[in-house]
Steps between C-alpha positions, in 0.01 A plus 500: 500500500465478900212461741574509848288377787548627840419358786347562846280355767197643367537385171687607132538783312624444108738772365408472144274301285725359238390377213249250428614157425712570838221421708592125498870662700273700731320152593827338486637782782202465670481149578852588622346688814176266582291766299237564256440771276231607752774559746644783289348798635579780204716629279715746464603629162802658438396659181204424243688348179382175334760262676436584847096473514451208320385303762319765666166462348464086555547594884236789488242256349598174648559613841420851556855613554564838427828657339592844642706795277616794501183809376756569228535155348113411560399538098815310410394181697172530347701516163794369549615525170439832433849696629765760400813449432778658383624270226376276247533079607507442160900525439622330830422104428838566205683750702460234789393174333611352873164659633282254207498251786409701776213635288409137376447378834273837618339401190435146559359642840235661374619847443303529175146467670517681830194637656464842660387461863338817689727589821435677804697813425594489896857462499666808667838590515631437852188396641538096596241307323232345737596079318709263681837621554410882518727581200564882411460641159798733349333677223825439250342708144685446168453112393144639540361785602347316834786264569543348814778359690344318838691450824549249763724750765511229770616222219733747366322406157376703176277391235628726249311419177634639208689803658741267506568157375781248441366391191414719181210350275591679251877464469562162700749709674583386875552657874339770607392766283204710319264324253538625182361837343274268345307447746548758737305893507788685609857393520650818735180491742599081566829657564378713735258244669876311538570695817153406665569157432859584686366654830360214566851328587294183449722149534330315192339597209263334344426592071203507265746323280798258613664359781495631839828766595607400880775798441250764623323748342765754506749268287236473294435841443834555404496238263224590317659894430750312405356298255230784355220449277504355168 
């Protein structure tokens, strides 16, 4: 699971909240830059499930730091357990017993005892967000039904959640691809979103899940059509 902080002279925006026993990396990463959690200005939310608000809540109480999603995904980040999917996770730790890892760590994490945390539903496709480093939403539906991808045009980087990641949860499968059916809504509208994700003819791409792709986005498109969705 990846947070990302970006940077900018008047402050930091988070792209994601994680999970929670990864605030002690957030502290590590911010000590990095000179900076406190009080220098993070909000956060953006790619989508509302459990593993990507987890440390939203501690920054709403702590330090007043709002998180920011998509009007689509705004119940799901309240409850960000409660989502549809189109297969059962039961079957996939022995159909992919290399995944029992992945999911061990998430676990360890704190991705049994997630809070909900109650987002602006402000994030609009193509509008930039008003947070250090002005990034622009691309509403990218079918992980969730208000999944976003965020842009950095002049960095020639994308935040891409889980549209597309290099690492599957749920099969421990590598490079880039879909998450699993799982935990995904709708399989062919991801596929779809897939092209958004394209246009942007961004440089780097940054997952919800994985390393970083410096191939750009468009290799990485390709990729994951290649590799489909378990």
């Amino acid at each position: 699971m990846n947070c990302y902080l970006i940077q900018a002279d008047d402050g930091l925006t988070l792209v994601d909240g994680g999970l929670p026993d990864m605030w002690r990396l957030l502290a590590c990463a911010l000590r990095s830059l000179d900076a406190e959690p009080e220098d993070i200005r909000a956060v953006l939310l790619t989508h509302g499930h459990f593993d990507h608000v987890g440390m939203c809540e501690r920054l709403l109480r702590d330090y007043h730091r709002r998180s920011h999603v998509h009007e689509a995904d705004r119940e799901l980040a309240q409850h960000p357990y409660r989502y549809r999917r189109q297969r059962s996770p039961l079957g996939y730790p022995l159909r992919y017993p290399k995944a029992l890892m992945t999911l061990g760590a998430m676990a360890a994490a704190g991705a049994l005892w997630v809070e909900g945390v109650k987002a602006k539903p402000d994030v609009r496709p193509g509008e930039p967000m008003e947070v250090p480093g002005s990034p622009v939403p691309i509403w990218t539906p079918g992980h969730t039904d208000g999944h976003c991808a965020f842009h950095l045009p002049e960095r020639g980087v994308l935040f891409t959640g889980d549209a597309l990641v290099t690492l599957d949860p749920y099969t421990g499968l590598t490079d880039p691809r879909l998450v699993a059916r799982a935990a995904t809504r709708d399989v062919e509208a991801n596929i779809v979103s897939l092209r958004k994700l394209a246009a942007t003819n961004a440089g780097i791409v940054l997952p919800g899940h994985g390393l970083p792709f410096k191939e750009g986005v468009r290799a990485a498109v390709q990729a994951a059509l290649r590799a489909g969705a378990r």
